[in-house]
N, CA, C and O atoms as a GROMACS GRO file, in nm:
protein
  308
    1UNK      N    1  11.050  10.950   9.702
    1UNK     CA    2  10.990  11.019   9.589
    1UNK      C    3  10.858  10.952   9.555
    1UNK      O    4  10.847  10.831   9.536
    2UNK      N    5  10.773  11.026   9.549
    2UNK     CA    6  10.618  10.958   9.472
    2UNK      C    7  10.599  10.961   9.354
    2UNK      O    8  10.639  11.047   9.276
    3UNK      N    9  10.539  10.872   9.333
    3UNK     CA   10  10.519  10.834   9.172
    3UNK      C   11  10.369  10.856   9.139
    3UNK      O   12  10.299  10.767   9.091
    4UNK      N   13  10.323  10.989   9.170
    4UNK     CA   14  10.163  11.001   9.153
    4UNK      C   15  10.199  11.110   9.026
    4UNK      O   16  10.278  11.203   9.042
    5UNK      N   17  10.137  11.087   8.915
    5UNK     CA   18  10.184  11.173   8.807
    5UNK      C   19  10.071  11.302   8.799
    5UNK      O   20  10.100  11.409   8.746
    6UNK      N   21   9.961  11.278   8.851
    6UNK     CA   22   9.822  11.320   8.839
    6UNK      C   23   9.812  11.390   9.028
    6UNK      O   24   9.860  11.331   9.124
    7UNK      N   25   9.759  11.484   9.032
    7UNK     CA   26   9.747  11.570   9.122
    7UNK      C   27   9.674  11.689   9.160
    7UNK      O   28   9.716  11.788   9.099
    8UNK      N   29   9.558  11.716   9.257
    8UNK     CA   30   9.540  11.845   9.282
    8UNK      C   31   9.714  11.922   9.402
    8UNK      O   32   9.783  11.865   9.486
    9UNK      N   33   9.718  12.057   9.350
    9UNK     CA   34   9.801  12.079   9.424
    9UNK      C   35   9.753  12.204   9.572
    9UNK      O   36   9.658  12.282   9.579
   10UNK      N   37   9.859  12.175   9.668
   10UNK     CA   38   9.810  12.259   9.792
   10UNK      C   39   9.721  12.385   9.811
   10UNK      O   40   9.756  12.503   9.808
   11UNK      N   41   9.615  12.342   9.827
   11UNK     CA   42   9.489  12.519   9.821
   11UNK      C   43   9.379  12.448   9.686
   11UNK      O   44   9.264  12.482   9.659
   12UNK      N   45   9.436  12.378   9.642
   12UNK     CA   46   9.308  12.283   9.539
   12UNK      C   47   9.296  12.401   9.440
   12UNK      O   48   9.185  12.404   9.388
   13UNK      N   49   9.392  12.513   9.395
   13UNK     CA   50   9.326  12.605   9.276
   13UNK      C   51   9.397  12.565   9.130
   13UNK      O   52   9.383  12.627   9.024
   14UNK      N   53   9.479  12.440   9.155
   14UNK     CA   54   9.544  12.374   9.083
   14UNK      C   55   9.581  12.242   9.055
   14UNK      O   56   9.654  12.190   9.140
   15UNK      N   57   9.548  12.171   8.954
   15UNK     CA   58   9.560  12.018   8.911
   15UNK      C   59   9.738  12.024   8.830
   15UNK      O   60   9.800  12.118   8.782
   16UNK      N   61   9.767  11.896   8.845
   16UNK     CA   62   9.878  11.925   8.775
   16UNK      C   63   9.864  11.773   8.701
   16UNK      O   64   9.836  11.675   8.769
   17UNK      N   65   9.887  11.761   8.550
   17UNK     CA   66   9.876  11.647   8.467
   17UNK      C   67  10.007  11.590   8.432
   17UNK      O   68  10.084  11.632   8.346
   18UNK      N   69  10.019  11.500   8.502
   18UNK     CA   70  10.185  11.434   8.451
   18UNK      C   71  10.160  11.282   8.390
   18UNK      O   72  10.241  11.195   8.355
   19UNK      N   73  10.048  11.286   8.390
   19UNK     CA   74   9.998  11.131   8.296
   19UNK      C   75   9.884  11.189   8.228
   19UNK      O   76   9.880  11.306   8.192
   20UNK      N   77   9.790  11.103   8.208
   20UNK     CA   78   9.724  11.143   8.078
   20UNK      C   79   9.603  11.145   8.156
   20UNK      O   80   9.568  11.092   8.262
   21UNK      N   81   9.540  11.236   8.060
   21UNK     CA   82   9.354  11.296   8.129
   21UNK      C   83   9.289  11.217   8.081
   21UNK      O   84   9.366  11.194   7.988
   22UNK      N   85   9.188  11.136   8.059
   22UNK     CA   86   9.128  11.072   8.007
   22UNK      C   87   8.994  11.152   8.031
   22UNK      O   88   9.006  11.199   8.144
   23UNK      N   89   8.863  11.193   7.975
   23UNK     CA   90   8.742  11.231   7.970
   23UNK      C   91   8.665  11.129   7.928
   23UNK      O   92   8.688  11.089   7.814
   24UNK      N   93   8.565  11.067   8.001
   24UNK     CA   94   8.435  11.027   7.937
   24UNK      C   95   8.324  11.069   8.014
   24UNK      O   96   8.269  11.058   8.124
   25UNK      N   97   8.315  11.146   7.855
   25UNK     CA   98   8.159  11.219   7.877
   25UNK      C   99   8.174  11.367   7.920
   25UNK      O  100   8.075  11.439   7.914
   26UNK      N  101   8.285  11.413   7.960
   26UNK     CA  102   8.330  11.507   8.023
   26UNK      C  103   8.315  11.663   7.948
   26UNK      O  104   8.295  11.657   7.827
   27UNK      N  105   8.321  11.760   7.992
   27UNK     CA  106   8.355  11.895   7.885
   27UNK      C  107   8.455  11.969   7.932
   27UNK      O  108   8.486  11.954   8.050
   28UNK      N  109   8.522  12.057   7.855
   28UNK     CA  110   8.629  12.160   7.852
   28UNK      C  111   8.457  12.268   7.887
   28UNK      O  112   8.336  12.248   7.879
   29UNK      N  113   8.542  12.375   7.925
   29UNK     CA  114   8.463  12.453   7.990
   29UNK      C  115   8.514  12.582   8.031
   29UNK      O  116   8.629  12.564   8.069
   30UNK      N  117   8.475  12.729   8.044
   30UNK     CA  118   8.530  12.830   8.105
   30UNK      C  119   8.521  12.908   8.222
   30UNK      O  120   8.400  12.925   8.210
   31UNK      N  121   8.541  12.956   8.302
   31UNK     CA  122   8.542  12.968   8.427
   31UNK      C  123   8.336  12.973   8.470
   31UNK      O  124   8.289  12.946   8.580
   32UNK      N  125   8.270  13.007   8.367
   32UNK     CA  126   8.128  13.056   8.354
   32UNK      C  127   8.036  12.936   8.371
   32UNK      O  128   7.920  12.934   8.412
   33UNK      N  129   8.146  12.795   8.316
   33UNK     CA  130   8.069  12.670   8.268
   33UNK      C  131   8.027  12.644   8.130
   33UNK      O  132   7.971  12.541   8.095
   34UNK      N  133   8.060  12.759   8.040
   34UNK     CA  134   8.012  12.767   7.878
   34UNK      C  135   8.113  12.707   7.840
   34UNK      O  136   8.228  12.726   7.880
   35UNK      N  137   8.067  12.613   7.742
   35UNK     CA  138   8.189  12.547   7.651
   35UNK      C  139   8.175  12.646   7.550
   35UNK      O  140   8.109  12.750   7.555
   36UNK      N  141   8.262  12.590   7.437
   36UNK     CA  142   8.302  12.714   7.356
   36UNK      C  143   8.219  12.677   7.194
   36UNK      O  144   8.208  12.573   7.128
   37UNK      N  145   8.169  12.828   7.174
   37UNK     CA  146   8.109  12.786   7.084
   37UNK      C  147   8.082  12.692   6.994
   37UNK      O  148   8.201  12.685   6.962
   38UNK      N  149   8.016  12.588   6.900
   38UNK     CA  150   8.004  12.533   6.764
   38UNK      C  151   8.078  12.605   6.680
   38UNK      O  152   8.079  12.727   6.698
   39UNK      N  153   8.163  12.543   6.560
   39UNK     CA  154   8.238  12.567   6.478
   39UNK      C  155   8.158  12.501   6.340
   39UNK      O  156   8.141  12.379   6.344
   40UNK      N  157   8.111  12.566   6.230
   40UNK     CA  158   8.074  12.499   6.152
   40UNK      C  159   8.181  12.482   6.031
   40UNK      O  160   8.265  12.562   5.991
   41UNK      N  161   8.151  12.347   5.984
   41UNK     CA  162   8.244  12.316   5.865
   41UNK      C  163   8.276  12.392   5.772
   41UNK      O  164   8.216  12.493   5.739
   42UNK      N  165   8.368  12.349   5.727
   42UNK     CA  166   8.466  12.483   5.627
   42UNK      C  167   8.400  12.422   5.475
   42UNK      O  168   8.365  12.304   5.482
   43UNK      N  169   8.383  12.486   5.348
   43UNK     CA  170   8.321  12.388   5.294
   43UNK      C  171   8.393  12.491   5.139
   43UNK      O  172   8.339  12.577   5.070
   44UNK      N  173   8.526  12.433   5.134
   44UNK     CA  174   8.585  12.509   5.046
   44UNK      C  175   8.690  12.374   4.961
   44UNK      O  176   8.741  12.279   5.020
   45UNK      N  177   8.697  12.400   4.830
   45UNK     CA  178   8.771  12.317   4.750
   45UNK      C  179   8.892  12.381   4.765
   45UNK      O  180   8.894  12.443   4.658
   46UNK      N  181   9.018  12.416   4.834
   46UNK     CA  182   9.139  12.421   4.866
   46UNK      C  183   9.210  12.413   4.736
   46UNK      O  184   9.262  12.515   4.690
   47UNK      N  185   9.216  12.272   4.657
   47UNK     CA  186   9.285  12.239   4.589
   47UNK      C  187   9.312  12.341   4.446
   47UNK      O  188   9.418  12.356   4.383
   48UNK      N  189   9.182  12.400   4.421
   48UNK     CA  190   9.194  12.530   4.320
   48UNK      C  191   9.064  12.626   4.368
   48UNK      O  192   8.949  12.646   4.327
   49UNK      N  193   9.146  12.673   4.476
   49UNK     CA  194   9.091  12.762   4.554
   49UNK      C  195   9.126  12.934   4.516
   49UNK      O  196   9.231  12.992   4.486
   50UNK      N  197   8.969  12.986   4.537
   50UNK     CA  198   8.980  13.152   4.480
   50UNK      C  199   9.000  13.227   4.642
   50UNK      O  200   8.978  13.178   4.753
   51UNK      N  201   9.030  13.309   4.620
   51UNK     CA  202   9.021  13.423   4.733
   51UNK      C  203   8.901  13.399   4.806
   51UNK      O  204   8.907  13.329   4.907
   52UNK      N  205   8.760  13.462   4.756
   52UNK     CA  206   8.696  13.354   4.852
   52UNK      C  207   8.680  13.207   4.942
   52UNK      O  208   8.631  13.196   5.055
   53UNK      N  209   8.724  13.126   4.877
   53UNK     CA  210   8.710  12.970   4.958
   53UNK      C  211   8.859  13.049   5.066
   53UNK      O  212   8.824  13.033   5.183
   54UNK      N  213   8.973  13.108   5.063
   54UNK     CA  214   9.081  13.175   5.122
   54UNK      C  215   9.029  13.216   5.223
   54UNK      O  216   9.056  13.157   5.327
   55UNK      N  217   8.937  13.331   5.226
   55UNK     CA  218   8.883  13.373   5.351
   55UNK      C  219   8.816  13.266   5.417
   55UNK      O  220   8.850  13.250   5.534
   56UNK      N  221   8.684  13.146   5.351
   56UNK     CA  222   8.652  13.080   5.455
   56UNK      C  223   8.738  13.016   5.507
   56UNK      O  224   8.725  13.021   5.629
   57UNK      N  225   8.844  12.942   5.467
   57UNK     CA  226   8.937  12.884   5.523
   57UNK      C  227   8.968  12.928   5.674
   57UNK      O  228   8.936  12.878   5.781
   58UNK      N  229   9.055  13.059   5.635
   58UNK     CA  230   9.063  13.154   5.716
   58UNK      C  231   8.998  13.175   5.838
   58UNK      O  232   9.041  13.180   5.952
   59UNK      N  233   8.878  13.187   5.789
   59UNK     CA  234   8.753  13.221   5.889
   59UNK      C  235   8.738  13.135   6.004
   59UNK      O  236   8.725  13.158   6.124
   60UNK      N  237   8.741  13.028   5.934
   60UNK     CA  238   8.740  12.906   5.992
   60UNK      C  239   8.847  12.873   6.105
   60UNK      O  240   8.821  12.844   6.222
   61UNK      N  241   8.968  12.882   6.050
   61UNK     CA  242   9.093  12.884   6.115
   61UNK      C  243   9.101  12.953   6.279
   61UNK      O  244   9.135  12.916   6.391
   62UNK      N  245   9.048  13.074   6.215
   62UNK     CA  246   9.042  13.185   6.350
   62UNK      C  247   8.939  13.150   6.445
   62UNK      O  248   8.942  13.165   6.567
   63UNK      N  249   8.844  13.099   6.370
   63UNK     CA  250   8.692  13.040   6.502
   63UNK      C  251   8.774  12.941   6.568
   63UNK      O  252   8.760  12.914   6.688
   64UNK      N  253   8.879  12.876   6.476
   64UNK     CA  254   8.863  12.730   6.597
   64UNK      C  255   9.000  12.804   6.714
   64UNK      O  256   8.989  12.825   6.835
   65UNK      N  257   9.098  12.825   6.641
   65UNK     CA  258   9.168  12.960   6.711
   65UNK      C  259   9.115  13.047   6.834
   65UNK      O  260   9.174  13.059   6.942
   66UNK      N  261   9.003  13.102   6.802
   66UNK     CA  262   8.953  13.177   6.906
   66UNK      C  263   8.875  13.100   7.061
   66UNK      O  264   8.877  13.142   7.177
   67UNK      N  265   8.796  12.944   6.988
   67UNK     CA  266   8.750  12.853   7.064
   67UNK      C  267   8.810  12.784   7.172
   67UNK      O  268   8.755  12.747   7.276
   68UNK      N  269   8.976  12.766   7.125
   68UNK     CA  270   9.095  12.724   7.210
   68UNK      C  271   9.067  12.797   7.265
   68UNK      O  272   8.963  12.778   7.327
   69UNK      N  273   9.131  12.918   7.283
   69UNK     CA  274   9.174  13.069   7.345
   69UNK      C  275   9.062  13.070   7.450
   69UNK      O  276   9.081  13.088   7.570
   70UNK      N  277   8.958  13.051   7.397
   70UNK     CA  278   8.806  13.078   7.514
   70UNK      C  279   8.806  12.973   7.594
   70UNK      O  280   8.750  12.981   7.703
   71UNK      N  281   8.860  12.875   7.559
   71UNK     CA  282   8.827  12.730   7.651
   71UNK      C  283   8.934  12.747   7.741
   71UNK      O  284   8.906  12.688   7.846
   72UNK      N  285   9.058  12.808   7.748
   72UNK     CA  286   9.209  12.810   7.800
   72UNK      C  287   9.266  12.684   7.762
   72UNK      O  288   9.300  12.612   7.856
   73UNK      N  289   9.286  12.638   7.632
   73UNK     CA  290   9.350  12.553   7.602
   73UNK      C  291   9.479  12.578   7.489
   73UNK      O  292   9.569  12.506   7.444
   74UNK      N  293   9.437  12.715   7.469
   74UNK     CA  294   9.537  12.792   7.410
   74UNK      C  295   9.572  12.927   7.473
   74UNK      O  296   9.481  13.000   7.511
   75UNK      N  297   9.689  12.961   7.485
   75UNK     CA  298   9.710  13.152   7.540
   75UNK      C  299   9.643  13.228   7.436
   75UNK      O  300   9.629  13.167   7.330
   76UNK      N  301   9.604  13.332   7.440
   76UNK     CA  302   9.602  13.445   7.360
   76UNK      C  303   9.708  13.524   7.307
   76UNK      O  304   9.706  13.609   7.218
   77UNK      N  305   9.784  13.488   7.364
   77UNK     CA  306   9.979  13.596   7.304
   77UNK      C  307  10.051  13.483   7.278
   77UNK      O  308  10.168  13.491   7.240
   0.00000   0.00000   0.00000
């Protein structure tokens, strides 16, 4: 049995991570090479929060949501 936790697998269209990735300097990226958009800060008082600061929250939520999704670091379903 081998103890290589880290791996491209047969045909190279697949890595498989069984230890840890480490990046320096590195980017997440999509098949294009675009990383995924800038997300700008949420800039809402939560604590006695109106319907507005709600949606940015929100807003916010779904950009970084959608950023996963674009990078494939999240599914879409």
């Amino acid at each position: 049995m081998s103890n290589i936790k880290n791996y491209r697998k047969q045909g190279g269209d697949e890595w498989v991570i069984g230890g840890k990735l480490k990046m320096d300097g590195g980017k997440v990226t999509d098949e294009d090479g675009n990383q995924a958009s800038a997300i700008s800060d949420v800039d809402a008082d939560v604590s006695s929060a109106d319907d507005d600061d709600h949606n940015e929250v929100a807003g916010a939520v779904n950009s970084i949501l959608a950023a996963l999704r674009g990078a494939g670091i999240i599914s879409s379903s």
